[in-house]
C-alpha positions as CSV (number, residue, x, y, z in Angstrom):
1,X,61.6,88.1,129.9
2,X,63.5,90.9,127.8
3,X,62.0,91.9,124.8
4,X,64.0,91.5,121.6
5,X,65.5,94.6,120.3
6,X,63.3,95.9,117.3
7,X,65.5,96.1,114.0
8,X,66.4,98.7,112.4
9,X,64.4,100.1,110.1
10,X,66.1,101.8,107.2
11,X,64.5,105.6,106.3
12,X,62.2,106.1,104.4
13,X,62.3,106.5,100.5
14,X,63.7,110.7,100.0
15,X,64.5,111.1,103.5
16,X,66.8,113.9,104.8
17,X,70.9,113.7,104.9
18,X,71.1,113.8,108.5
19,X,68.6,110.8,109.2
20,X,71.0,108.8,106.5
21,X,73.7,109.7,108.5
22,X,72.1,108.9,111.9
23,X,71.1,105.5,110.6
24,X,74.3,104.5,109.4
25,X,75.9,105.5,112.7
26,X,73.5,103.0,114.7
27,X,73.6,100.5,111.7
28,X,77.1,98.7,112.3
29,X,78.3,98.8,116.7
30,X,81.4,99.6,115.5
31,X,82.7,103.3,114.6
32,X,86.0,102.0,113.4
33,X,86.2,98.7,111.9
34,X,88.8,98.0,109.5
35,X,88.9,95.2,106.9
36,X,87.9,95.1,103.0
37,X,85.6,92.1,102.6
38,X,82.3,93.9,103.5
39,X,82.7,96.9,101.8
40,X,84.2,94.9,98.4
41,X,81.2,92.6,98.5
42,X,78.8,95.3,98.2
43,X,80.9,97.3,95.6
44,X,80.6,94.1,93.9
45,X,77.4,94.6,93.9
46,X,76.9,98.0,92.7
47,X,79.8,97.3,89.7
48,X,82.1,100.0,91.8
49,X,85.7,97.9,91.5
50,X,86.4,99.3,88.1
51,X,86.4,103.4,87.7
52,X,86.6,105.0,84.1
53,X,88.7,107.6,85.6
54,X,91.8,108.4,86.3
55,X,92.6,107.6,90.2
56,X,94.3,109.0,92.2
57,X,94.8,107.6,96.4
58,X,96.6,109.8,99.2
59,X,97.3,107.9,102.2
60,X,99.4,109.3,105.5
61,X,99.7,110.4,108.9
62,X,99.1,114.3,107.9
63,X,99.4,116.0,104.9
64,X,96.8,114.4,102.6
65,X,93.9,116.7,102.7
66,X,96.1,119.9,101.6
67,X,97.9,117.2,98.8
68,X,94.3,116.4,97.4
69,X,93.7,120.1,97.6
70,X,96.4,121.1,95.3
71,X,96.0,118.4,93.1
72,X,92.3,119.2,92.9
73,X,93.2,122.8,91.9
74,X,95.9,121.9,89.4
75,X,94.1,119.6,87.4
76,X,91.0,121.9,87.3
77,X,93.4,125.1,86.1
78,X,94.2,122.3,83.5
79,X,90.4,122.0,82.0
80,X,90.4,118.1,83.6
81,X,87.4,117.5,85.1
82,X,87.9,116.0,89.1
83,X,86.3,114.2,91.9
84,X,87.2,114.7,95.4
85,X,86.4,112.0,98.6
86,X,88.0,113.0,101.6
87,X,87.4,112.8,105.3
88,X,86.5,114.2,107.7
89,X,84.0,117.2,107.0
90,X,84.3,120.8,109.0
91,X,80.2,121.6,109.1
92,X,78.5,119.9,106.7
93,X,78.6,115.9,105.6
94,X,78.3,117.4,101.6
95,X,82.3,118.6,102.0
96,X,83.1,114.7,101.7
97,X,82.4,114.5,98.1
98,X,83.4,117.1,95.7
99,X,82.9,117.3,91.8
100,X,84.5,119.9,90.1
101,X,84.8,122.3,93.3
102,X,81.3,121.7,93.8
103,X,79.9,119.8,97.0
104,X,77.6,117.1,96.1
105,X,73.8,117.7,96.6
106,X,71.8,116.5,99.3
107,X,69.3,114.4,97.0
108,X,72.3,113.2,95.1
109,X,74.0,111.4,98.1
110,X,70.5,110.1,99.6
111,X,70.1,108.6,96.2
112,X,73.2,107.1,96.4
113,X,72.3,106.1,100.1
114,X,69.3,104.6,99.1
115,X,71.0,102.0,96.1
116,X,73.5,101.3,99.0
117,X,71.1,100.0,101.0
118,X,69.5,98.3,98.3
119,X,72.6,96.6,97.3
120,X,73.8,95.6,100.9
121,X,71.1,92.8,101.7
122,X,72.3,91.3,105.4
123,X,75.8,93.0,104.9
124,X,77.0,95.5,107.4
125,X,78.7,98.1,107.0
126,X,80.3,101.1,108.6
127,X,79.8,105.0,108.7
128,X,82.9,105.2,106.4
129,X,82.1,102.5,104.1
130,X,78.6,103.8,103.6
131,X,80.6,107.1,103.1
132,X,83.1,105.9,100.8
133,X,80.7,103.6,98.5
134,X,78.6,106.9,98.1
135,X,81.5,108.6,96.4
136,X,82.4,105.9,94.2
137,X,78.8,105.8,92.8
138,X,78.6,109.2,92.3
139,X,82.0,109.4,90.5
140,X,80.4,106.3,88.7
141,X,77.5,108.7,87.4
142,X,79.8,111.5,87.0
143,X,82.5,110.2,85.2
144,X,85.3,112.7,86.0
145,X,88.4,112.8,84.5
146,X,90.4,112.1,87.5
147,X,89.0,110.4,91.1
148,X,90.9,111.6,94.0
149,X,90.6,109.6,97.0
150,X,92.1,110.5,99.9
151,X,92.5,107.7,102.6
152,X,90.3,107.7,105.9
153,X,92.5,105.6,108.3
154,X,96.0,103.4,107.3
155,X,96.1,102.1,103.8
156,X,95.8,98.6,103.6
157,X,92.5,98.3,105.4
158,X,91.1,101.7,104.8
159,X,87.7,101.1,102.2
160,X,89.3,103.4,99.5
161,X,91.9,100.8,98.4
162,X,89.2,98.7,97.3
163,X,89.9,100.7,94.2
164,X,93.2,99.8,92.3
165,X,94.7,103.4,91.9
166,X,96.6,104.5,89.0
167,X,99.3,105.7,91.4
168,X,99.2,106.0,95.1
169,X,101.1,108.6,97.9
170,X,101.6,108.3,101.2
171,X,102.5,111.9,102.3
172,X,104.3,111.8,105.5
173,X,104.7,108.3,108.4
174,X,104.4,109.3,112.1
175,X,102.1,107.9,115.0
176,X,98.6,108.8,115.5
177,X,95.5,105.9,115.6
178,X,98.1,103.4,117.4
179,X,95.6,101.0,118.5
180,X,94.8,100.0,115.1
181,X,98.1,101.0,112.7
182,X,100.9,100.2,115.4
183,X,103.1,101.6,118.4
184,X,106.1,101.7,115.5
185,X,106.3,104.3,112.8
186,X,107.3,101.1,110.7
187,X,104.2,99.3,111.7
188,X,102.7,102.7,110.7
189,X,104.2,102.8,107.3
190,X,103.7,98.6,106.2
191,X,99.8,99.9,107.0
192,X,100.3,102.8,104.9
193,X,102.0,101.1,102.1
194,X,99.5,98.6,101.4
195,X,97.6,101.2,98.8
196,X,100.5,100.7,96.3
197,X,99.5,98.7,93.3
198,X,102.1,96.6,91.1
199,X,103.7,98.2,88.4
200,X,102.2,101.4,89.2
201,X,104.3,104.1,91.1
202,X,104.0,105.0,95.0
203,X,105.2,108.8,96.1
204,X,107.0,108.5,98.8
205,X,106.9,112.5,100.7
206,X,108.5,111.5,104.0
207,X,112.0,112.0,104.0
208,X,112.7,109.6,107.0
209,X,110.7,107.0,105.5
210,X,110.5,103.6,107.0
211,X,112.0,100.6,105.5
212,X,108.8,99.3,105.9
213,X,107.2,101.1,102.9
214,X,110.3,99.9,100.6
215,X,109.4,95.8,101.8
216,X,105.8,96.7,100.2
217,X,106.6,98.2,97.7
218,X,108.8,95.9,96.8
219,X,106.7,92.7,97.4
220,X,104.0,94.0,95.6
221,X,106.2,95.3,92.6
222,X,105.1,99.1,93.0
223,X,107.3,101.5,91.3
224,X,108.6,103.5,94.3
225,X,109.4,107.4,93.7
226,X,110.9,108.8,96.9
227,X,112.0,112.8,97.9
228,X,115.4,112.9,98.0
229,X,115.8,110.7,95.1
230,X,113.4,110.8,92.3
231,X,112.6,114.0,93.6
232,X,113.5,117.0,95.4
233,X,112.6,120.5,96.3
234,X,114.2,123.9,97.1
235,X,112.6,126.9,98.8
236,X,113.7,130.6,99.3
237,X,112.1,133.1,100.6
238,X,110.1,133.9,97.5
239,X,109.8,131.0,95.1
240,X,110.6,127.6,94.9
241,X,111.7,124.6,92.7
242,X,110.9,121.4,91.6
243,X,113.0,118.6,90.2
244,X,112.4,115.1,89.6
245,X,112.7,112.6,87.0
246,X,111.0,114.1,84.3
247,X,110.6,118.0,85.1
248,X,112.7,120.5,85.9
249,X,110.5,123.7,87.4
250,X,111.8,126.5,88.8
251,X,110.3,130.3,90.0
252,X,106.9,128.3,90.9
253,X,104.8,130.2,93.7
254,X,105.4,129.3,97.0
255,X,102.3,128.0,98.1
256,X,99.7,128.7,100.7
257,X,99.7,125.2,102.2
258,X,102.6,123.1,103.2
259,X,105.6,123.2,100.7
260,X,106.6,119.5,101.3
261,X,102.9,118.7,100.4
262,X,103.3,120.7,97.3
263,X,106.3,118.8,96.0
264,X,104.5,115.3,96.9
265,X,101.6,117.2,94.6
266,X,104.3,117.8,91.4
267,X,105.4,114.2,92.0
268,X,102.1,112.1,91.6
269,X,101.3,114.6,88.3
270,X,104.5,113.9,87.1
271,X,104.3,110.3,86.9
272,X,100.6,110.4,86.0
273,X,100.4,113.6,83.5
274,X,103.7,114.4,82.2
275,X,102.4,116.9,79.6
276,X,100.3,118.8,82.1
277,X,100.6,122.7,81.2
278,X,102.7,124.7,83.4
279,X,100.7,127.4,83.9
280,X,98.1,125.4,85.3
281,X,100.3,124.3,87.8
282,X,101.6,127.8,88.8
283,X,98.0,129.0,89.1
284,X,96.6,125.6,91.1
285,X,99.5,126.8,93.6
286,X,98.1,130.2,93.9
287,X,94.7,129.2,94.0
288,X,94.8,125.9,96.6
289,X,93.9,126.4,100.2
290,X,92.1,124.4,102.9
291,X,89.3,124.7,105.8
292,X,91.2,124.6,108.5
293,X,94.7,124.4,107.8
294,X,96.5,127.8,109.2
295,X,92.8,129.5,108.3
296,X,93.1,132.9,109.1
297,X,89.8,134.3,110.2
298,X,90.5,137.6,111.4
299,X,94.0,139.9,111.5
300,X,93.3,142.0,114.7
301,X,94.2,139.9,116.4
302,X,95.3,137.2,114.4
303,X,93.2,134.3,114.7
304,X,94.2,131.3,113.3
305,X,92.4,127.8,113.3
306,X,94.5,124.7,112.8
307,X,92.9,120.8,112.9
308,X,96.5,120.1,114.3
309,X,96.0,116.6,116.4
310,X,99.8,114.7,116.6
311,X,102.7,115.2,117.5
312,X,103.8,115.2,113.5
313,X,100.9,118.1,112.7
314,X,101.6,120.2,116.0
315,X,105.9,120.3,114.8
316,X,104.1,122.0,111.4
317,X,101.8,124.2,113.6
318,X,105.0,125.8,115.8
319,X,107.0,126.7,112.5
320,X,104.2,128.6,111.1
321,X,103.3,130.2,115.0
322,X,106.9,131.1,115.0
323,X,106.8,133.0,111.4
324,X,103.2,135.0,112.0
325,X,105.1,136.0,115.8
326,X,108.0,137.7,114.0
327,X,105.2,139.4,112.3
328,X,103.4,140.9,114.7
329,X,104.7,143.7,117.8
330,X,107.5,142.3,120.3
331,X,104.3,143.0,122.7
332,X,101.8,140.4,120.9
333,X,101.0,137.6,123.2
334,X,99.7,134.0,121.8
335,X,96.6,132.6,123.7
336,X,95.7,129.1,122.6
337,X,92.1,127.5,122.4
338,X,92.7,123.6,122.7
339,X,90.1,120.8,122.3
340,X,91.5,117.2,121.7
341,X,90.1,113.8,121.4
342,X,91.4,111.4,124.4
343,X,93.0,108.4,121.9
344,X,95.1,111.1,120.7
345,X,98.7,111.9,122.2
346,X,97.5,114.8,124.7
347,X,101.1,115.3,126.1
348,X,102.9,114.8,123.1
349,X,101.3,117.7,121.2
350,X,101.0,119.9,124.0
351,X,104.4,120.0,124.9
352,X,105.7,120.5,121.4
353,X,103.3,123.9,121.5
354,X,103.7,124.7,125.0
355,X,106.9,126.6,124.2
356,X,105.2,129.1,122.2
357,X,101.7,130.2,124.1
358,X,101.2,132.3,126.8
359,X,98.0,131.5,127.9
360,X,95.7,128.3,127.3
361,X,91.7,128.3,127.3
362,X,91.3,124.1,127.6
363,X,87.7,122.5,126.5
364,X,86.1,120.0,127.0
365,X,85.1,118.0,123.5
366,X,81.6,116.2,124.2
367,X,81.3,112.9,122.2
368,X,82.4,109.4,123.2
369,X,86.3,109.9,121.9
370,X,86.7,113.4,123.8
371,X,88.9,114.5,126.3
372,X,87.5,116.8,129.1
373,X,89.8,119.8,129.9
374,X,90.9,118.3,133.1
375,X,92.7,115.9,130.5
376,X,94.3,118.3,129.1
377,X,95.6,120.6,131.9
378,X,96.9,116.9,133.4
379,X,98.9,116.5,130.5
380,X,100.2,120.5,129.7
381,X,103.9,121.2,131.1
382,X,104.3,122.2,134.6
383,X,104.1,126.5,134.9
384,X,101.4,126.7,132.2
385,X,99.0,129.2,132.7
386,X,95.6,127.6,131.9
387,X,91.6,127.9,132.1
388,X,89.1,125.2,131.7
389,X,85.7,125.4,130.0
390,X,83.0,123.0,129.0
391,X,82.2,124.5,125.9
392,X,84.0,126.6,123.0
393,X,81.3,129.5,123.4
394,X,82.2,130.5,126.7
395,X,86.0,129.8,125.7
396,X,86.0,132.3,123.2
397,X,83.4,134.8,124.5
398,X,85.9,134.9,127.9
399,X,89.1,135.1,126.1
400,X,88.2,138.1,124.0
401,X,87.2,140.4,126.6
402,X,91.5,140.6,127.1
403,X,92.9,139.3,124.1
404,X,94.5,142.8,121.9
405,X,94.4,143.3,118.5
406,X,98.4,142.7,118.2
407,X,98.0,139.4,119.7
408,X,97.4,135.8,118.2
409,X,95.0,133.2,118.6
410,X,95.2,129.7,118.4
411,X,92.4,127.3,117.8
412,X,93.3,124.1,117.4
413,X,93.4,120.1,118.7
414,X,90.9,118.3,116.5
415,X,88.5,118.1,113.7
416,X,85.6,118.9,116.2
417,X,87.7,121.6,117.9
418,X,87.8,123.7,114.2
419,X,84.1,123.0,113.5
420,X,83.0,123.8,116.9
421,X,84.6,127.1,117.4
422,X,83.6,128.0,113.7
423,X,79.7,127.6,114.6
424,X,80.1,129.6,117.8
425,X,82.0,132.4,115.5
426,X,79.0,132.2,113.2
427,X,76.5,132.2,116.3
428,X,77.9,135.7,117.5
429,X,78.4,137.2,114.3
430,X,74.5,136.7,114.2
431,X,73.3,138.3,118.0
């Protein structure tokens, strides 16, 4: 006779991040499980459906992480006080919720942890939700001017839009988590629209944007403010300018993070904060970059590290390969470190970057959702020169006993990909 499973015991009163986190991961079977009616009964619970702040929500396929970023940083330069949630964290879980350009405390999120679990009785609910109800408690305690909330997975479904924003963006539309958003960039963007609110305005970024996201919009009586009509951008080679319905900017800083990102930025605070200062905005420009967006951690050779994982991310990734090439010797060759996850579009992305790498290190990512590097050399276009390794470590440590200084290097694939070859940078920077 098989012994019942033993439940699962919650941890102990002050216990450490990391067992929260392990907990929660065994607590609900289900890594990804979309829906709102768990998560909003418990946020019921802990009085979490109504914010004092400001709120702000970024949904899309790529793009919202360096949109939050700069909206973080221009509403600081402006003396507003500002809450951060995003997803997913680089090394450490703390990156998840920010206040004021500070990570959250340790003790503050197990404290929050620990009135989740409180509040949740018999109700399950995922590492995300967990996640997500964390930040709005905090922000709850905090009381920040503004609550930025950047979306985890869709719109519609995603726990953050159990919060009624006072305006919502959805920063680009392309494919990526098909078995739960849709095989159709318009089934994409009817998942994505579903954060828009009535009466309240939705920034549209993507130019092609499906019809999909006007239907929404429409039905639910959201003010829609697309690029290309309420607003549009121009770029040269040294400044750039902004025009939409209610400002007219021109000689602002090109930015350090992607420009159609920055214009979606200037849209949300023009609807929200028309009387925001222009020199804060100038100077959240200058100031807003990313972990893992184009990160450049060394010049000879140049090596860049990119969370680049679709198709959409990877056309963004060759433009900027193709600008730091023309800066470097006719000579330079580019060498690629690649580690993807196996529900992602291998082939797509690889063939888009094919065209500009000379060499590819493949690895293998070891969790439940990575691809080995046998994946990945299946899916690279015939005449590819490429090596396979079960770790980053031995990657890296092989590639740079022949990579020059006038060359460039490539890390990119995934989320794990970045963090993984960052801790084996630290590891060696250490022996």
């Amino acid at each position: 006779m098989t012994k019942p499973a033993e439940p699962l015991q919650a941890p102990a009163h002050n216990a450490t991040i990391d067992v929260w986190l392990d907990y929660q991961l065994a607590l609900h079977s289900i890594e990804i499980d979309m829906g709102l009616s768990r998560v909003t009964q418990v946020a019921e619970r802990l009085e979490l459906l109504r914010s004092d702040s400001k709120v702000i929500t970024v949904g899309g396929t790529n793009g919202k992480g360096t949109t939050c970023r700069m909206l973080e940083e221009i509403l600081l330069a402006a003396d507003y006080s500002v809450g951060v949630y995003s997803s997913p964290h680089l090394e450490h879980y703390n990156e998840r919720i920010r206040i004021n350009h500070n990570n959250v405390a340790d003790a503050a999120i197990v404290a929050a942890f620990e009135q989740i679990e409180a509040a949740r009785g018999d109700i399950s609910l995922t590492f995300f939700e967990f996640g997500t109800l964390a930040a709005l408690l905090l922000f709850k305690q905090q009381r920040p001017d503004v609550v930025i909330l950047e979306v985890g997975l869709g719109g519609r479904l995603d726990a953050t839009n159990i919060i009624d924003a006072d305006i919502s963006a959805i920063t680009s539309v392309d494919l990526d988590h098909q078995a739960f958003l849709g095989n159709t960039r318009e089934q994409v963007g009817y998942e994505k629209a579903g954060i828009c609110r009535q009466s309240r305005p939705l920034i549209v970024g993507e130019p092609n944007m499906p019809v999909t996201v006007a239907e929404v919009a429409s039905a639910k009586g959201a003010a829609l403010k697309r690029v290309g009509h309420e607003f549009s951008y121009q770029a040269d080679s040294h400044q750039w300018l902004f025009s939409g319905e209610l400002w007219q900017l021109t000689a602002l800083p090109l930015p350090q993070l992607p420009l159609p990102n920055a214009a979606t930025t200037l849209a949300i605070l023009e609807q929200l904060m028309p009387q925001l200062p222009e020199a804060a905005i100038h100077a959240g420009l200058k100031n807003a970059t990313l972990v893992g967006r184009m990160e450049q951690l060394s010049q000879q050779p140049l090596l860049v590290l990119d969370v680049a994982h679709n198709p959409h991310a990877a056309r963004y990734l060759v433009t900027k390969l193709a600008e730091l090439r023309q800066q470097r010797p006719v000579s330079s060759r580019c060498y690629a470190i690649c580690g993807m996850l196996k529900d992602k579009d291998i082939h797509g992305v690889l063939e888009i970057v094919a065209p500009m790498v000379d060499a590819w290190s493949l690895v293998t990512i070891h969790n439940e959702r990575g691809a080995t590097a046998q994946m990945l050399q299946q899916a690279l276009p015939e005449g590819q020169h490429a090596t396979q390794f079960d770790d980053f470590s031995t990657a890296w440590r092989t590639l740079a006993t022949t990579v020059r200084q006038e060359d460039v290097v490539i890390v990119f694939g995934s989320f794990y990909t970045v963090s993984g070859f960052k801790e084996v940078v630290q590891t060696i920077g250490k022996e």
